[in-house]
LUMBASE-913688 format. One line per 3 residues: number of its first residue (from 0); their letters; for each residue x, y, z of C-alpha. Coordinates in Angstrom, 3 decimals. Layout:
<recs>
NUM	a	X Y Z | ...;
</recs>
This chain:
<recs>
0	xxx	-78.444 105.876 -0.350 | -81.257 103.707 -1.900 | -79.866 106.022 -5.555;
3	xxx	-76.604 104.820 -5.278 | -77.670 101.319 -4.261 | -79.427 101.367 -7.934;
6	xxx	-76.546 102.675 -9.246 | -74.427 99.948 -8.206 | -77.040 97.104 -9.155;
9	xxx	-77.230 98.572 -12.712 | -73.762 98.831 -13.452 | -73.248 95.102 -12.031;
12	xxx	-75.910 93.842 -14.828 | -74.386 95.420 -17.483 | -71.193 93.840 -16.720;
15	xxx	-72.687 90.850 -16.721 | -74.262 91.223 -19.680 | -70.954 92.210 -21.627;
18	xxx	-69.228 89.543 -20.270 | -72.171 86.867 -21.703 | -73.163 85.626 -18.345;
21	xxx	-76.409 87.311 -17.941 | -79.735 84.948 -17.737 | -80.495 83.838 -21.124;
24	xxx	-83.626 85.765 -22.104 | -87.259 83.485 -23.138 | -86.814 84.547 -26.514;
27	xxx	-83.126 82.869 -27.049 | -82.921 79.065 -28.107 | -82.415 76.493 -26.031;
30	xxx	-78.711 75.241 -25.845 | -78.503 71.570 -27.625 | -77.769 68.453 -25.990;
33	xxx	-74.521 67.277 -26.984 | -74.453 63.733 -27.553 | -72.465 61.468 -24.863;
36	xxx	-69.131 60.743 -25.737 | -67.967 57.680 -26.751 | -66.129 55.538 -23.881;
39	xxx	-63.692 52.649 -24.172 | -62.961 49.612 -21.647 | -59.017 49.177 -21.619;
42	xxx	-58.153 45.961 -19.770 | -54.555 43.857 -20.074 | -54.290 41.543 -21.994;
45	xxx	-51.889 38.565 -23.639 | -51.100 37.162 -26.797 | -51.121 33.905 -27.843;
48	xxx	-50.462 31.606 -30.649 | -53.617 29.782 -32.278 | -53.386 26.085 -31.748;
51	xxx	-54.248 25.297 -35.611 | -51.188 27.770 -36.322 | -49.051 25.833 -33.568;
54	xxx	-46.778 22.859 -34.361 | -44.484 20.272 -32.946 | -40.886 18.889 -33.978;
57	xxx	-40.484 15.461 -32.625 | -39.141 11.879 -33.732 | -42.075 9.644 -34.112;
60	xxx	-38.970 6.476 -33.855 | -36.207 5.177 -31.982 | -33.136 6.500 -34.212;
63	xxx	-30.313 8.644 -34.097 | -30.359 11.752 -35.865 | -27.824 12.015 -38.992;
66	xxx	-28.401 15.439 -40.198 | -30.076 18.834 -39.107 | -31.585 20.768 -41.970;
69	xxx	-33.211 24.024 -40.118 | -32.590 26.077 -37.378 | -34.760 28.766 -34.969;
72	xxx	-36.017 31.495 -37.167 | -35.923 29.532 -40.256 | -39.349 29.747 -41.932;
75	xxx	-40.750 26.499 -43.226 | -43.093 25.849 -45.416 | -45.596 22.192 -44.717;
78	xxx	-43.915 18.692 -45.461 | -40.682 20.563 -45.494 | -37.585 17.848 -44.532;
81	xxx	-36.207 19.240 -41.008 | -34.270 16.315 -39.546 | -33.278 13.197 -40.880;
84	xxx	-32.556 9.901 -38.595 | -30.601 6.695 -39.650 | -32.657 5.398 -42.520;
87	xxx	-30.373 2.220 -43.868 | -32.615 -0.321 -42.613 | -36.010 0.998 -44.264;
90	xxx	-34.131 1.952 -47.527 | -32.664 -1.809 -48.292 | -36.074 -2.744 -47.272;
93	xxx	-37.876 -0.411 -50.222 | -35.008 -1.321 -52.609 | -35.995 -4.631 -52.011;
96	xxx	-39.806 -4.493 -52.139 | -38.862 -2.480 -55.780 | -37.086 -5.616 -57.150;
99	xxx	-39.919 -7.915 -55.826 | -42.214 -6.113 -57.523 | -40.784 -5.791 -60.641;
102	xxx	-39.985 -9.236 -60.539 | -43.811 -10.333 -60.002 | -44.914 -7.619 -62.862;
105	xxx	-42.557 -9.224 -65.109 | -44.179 -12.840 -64.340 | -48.085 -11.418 -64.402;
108	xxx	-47.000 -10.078 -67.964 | -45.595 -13.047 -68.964 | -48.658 -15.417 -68.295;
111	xxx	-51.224 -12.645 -69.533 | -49.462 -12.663 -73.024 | -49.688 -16.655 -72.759;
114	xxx	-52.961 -16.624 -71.851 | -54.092 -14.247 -74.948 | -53.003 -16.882 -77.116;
117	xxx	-54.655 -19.063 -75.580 | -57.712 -17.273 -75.770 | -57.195 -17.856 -80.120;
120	xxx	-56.490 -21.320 -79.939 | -59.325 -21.895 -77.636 | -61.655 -20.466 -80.494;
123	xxx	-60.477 -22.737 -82.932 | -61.181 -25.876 -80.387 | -57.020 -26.419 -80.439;
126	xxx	-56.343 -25.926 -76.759 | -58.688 -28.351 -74.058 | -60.552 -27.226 -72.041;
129	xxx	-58.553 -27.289 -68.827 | -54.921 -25.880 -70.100 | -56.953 -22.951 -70.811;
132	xxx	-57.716 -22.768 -67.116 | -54.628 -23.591 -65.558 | -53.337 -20.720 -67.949;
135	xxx	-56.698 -18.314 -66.818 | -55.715 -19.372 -63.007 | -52.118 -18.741 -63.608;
138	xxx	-52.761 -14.967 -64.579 | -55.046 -13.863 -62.107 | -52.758 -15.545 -59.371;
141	xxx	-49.993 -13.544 -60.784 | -51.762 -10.291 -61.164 | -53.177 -10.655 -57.398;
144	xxx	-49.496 -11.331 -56.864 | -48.516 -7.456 -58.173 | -51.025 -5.934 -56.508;
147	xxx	-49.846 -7.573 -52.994 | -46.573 -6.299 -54.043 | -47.229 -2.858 -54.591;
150	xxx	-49.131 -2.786 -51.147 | -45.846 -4.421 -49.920 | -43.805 -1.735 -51.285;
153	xxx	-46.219 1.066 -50.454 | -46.122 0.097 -46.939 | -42.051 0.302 -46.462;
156	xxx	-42.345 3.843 -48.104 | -44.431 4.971 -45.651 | -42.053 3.608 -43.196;
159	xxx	-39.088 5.262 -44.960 | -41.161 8.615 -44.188 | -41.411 8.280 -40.759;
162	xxx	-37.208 8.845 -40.816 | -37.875 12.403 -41.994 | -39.574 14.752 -39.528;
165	xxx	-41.125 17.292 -41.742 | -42.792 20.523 -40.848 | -46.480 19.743 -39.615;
168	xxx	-47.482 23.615 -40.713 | -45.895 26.943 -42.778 | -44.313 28.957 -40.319;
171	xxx	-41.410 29.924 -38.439 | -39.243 27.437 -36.480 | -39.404 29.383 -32.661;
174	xxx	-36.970 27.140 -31.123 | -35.094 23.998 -32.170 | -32.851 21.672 -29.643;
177	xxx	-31.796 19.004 -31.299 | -28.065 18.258 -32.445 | -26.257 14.787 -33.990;
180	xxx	-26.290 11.298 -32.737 | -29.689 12.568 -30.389 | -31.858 9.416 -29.914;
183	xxx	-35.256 9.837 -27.984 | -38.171 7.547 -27.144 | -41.106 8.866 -29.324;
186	xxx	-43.556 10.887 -27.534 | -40.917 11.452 -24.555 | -39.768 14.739 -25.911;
189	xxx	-40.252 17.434 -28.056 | -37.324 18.821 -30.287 | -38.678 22.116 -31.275;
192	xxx	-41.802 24.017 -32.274 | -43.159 26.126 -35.563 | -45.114 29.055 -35.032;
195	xxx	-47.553 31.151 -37.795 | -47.934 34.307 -35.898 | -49.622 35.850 -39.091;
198	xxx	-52.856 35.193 -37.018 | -52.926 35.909 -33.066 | -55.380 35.592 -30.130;
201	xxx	-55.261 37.822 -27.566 | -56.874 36.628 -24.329 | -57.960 38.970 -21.417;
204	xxx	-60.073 38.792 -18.612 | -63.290 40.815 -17.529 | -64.935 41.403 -14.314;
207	xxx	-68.554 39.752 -14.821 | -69.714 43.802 -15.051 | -67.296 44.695 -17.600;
210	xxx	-68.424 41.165 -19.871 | -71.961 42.872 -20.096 | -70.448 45.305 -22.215;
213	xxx	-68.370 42.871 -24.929 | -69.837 40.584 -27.168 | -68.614 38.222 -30.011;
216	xxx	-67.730 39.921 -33.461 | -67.205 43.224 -31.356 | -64.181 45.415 -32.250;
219	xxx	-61.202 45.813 -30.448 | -57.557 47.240 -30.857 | -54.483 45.488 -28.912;
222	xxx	-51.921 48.667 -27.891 | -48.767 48.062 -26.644 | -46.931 49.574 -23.843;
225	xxx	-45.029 52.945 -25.205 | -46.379 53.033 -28.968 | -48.814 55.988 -30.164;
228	xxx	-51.222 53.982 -32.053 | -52.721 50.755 -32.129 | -50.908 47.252 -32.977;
231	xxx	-53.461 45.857 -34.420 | -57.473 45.453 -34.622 | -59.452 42.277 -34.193;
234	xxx	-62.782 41.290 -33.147 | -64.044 38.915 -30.148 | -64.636 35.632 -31.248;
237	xxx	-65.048 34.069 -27.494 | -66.485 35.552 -24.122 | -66.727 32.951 -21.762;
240	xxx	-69.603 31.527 -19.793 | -67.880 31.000 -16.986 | -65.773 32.972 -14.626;
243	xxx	-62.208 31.141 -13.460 | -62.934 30.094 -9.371 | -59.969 31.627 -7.954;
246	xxx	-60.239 35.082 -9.649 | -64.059 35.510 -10.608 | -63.309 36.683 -13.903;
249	xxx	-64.487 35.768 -17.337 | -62.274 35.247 -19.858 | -62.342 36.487 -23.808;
252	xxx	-60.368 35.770 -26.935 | -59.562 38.599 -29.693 | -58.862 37.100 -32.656;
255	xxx	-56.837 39.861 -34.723 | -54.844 39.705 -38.120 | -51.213 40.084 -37.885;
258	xxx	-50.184 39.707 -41.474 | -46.385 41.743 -41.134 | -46.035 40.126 -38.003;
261	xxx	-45.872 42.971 -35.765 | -46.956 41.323 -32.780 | -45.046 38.542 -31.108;
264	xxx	-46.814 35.408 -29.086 | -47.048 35.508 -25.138 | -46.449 39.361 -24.234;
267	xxx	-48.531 41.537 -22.727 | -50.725 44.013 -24.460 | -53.722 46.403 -23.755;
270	xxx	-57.025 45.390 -25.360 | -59.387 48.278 -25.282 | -63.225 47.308 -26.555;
273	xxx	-65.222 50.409 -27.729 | -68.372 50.848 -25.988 | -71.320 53.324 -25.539;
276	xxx	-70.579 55.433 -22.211 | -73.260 54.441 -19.859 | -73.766 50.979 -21.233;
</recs>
């Protein structure tokens, strides 16, 4: 019996050996260590428009609008004309200042060329003493007089402007609700807004645990729900020092190129940070 034990215990080791799981022998090398793979933090996430990239469209008077140049989707380039509101009064008032001042220009002329020749007769002792500064008096008056004038004048054009509501930024007019004969109090409401989305921050929130393991300028890539590859790939330019009261987390700003415009403003995405497993 104690034969065909043997037996039996030989022919299980060389099973074992053929099928590679016998004891590594002291002569074999150790196994390496493979290195530990790399982990990433996924957490939700939302996009938003950056407030330098963010404009209003608003009346900053009390007039009714006569004409609607734009409409949502439009793209817009800064100073752009959008709306235009009954201007009558302000443009009778430049026309004016313009005839004023040419008026007053034609006058300061006028005495300057008098008093050059009085300058000539005043070297040659023909011309007293005192004509020659009435005449002196007479051109400086006048040529404070143009410069009030174009002050005058420079002051209704910049009044005329305020008739025109122009595009405060480049971008793309998101919505716009506005329509002829609409009169509102300035500062009351807002007509519309532009949007440059070619730049977009993406803000999520971490459990103080997860914030140990983010940092500003790190990488991250914003996914979006049913897509196979990544949106788009920013870094962290904010992790907060504070957690929010009510929900204890902390919150942190992506800041990620979106030159084609792939991403739109205020929808939720997936930010995933890559980080060192065990970090």
């Amino acid at each position: 019996m104690r034969i065909v034990a043997l037996v039996a215990f030989g022919l299980i080791l060389a099973a074992l050996a053929v099928c590679g799981l016998a004891a590594p022998s002291a002569d074999a090398p150790a196994a390496r260590a493979q290195p530990a793979p790399a982990a990433a933090l996924e957490v939700p996430g939302r996009t938003r428009c950056m407030l330098s990239r963010r404009g209003i469209i608003a009346a900053a008077i009390l007039r009714p609008v006569v004409e609607v140049l734009v409409g949502p989707g439009d793209r817009v380039t800064k100073g752009q004309a959008l709306i235009k509101l009954y201007d009558l009064e302000p443009q009778a008032k430049v026309q004016a200042r313009e005839k004023e001042l040419l008026s007053i220009e034609a006058k300061s002329r006028y005495s300057r060329r008098i008093l050059d020749l009085a300058e000539k007769s005043r070297e040659t002792g023909a011309l007293p003493a005192i004509t020659y500064n009435e005449l002196s008096g007479t051109a400086l008056s006048n040529e404070a007089l143009v410069l009030a004038a174009q002050a005058e004048l420079s002051l209704a054009q910049s009044e005329l402007k305020l008739y025109t509501v122009t595009a405060p930024i480049d971008g793309e007019i998101a919505w716009l609700d506005v329509s002829l004969g609409t009169v509102t109090w300035p500062g009351s409401l807002i007509w519309g807004e532009i949007i440059d989305l070619r730049e977009l921050d993406v803000r999520c929130e971490l459990s103080p645990l997860q914030t140990e393991q983010v940092a500003v300028g790190q990488r991250a890539e914003i996914w979006r729900d049913g897509t196979a590859e990544a949106a788009a790939t920013g870094k962290v330019v904010f992790v907060g020092k504070m957690a929010d009261r009510s929900s204890g987390f902390v919150p942190v700003v992506v800041r990620v190129a979106n030159v084609q415009e792939r991403l739109r403003a205020e929808i939720a995405v997936k930010v995933r940070f890559q980080t060192a497993e065990g970090k």
